[in-house]
N, C-alpha and C positions, 0 to 999 in steps of 0.2 A: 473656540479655543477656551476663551472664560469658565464657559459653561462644560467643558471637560473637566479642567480644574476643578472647578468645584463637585463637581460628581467625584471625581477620585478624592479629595478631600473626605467628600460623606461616604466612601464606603472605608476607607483607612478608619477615620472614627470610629464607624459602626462594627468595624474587625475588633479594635483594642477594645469597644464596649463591651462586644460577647467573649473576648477571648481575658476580661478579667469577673465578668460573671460564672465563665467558667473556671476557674483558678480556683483551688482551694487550698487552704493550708492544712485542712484538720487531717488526722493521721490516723488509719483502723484500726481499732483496738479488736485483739481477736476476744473472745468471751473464755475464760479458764472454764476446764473443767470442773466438774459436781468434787469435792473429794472423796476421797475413800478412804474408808475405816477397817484396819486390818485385826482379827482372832487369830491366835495359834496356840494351838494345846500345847505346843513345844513336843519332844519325842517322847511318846508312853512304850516304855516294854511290855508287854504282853505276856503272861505267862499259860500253860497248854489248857486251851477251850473257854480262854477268854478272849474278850472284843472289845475294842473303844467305841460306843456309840454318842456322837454329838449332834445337838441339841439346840436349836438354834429358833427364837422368834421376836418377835418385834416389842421391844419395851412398853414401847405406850399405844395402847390399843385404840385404832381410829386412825391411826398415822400414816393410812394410803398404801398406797403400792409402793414398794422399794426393792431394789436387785440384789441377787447375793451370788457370788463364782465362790466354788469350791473345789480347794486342791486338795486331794490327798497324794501321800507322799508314805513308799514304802522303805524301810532303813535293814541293811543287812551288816551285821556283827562283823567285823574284820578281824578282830581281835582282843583277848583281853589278860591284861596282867595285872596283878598287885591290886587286882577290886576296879580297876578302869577298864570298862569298853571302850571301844572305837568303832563306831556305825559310817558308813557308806550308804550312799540313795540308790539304791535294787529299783527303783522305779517312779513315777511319777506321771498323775493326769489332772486334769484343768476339767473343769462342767462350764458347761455354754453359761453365760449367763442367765440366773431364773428370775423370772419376775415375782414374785411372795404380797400379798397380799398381808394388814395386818392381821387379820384373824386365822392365819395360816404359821404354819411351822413347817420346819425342812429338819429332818434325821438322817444321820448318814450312819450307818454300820463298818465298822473292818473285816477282816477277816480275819479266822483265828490266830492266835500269837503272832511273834515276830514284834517288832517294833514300828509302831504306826508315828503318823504325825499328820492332822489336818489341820490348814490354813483356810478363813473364810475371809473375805472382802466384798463390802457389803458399803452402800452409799445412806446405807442408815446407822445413825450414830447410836443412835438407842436399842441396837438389839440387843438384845441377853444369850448367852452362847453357855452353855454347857458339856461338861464331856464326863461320862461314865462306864466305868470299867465293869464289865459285866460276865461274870462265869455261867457258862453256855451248861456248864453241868451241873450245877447245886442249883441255877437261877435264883442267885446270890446275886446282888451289888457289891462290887472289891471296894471302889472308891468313885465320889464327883467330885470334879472341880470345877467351881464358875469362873468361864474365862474370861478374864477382862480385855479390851481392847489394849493392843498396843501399841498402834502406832495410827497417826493419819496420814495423809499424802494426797496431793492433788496430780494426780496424772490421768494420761488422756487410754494407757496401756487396756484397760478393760470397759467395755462399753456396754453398758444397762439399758 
């Protein structure tokens, strides 16, 4: 009888020993995502047999691999008075995400006229984004603008 006791004594012990090495207080931290850095031309109008082409590479050369999603985005006229239009999205697509190298560049072209707008997001903070307006009949340059980033964000929505 003694010697039960004390056997159930050493294994209650031996329970509370493993079931406080198993115990833990620390709490999983998930890892945030990379952020991302957004471009946008904002909306260019287009005038007949011209094209927005933008213009997109890596600021500082040697800086690896970096992803970049691009959306173009098409704008149809609804209406205009007193010198104001009012545009409507006729359409919109998303590109898989690309992997870009820094010795690489990514072009995107529009189509002729109409009102374009592309947005790039890209998990590199130093690219350089350009966008120029380009007459398809003189092969004229109308105008460039270098676009600055405008915004960061950390979310998990696109995946490099």
């Amino acid at each position: 009888m003694k010697r039960r006791i004390i056997l159930s004594i050493a294994l209650v012990v031996s329970v509370v020993v493993m079931l406080s090495l198993v115990k833990s207080d620390s709490t999983v931290v998930s890892a945030e995502p990379p952020p991302r850095f957004v471009w946008d031309t904002g909306i260019v109008t287009l005038g007949e047999n011209q094209i927005l082409r933008v213009v997109s590479v890596d600021g500082e050369l040697g800086g690896g691999l970096y992803g970049e999603v691009i959306r173009r985005i098409e704008y149809q006229s609804t209406g205009c008075g007193a010198g104001i239009c009012k545009y409507a999205v006729a359409s919109q697509n998303t590109s898989a995400p690309l992997t870009v190298a820094s010795n690489e560049s990514i072009s995107i072209d529009t189509l002729n006229g109409g009102a374009r707008r592309i947005v790039i997001t890209s998990n590199n903070r130093n690219l350089r984004v350009n966008a120029i307006v380009f007459d398809t009949a003189t092969k004229r340059v109308i105008a460039v603008d270098v676009v600055e980033y405008i915004s960061s964000s950390v979310t998990d929505e696109l995946d490099f």
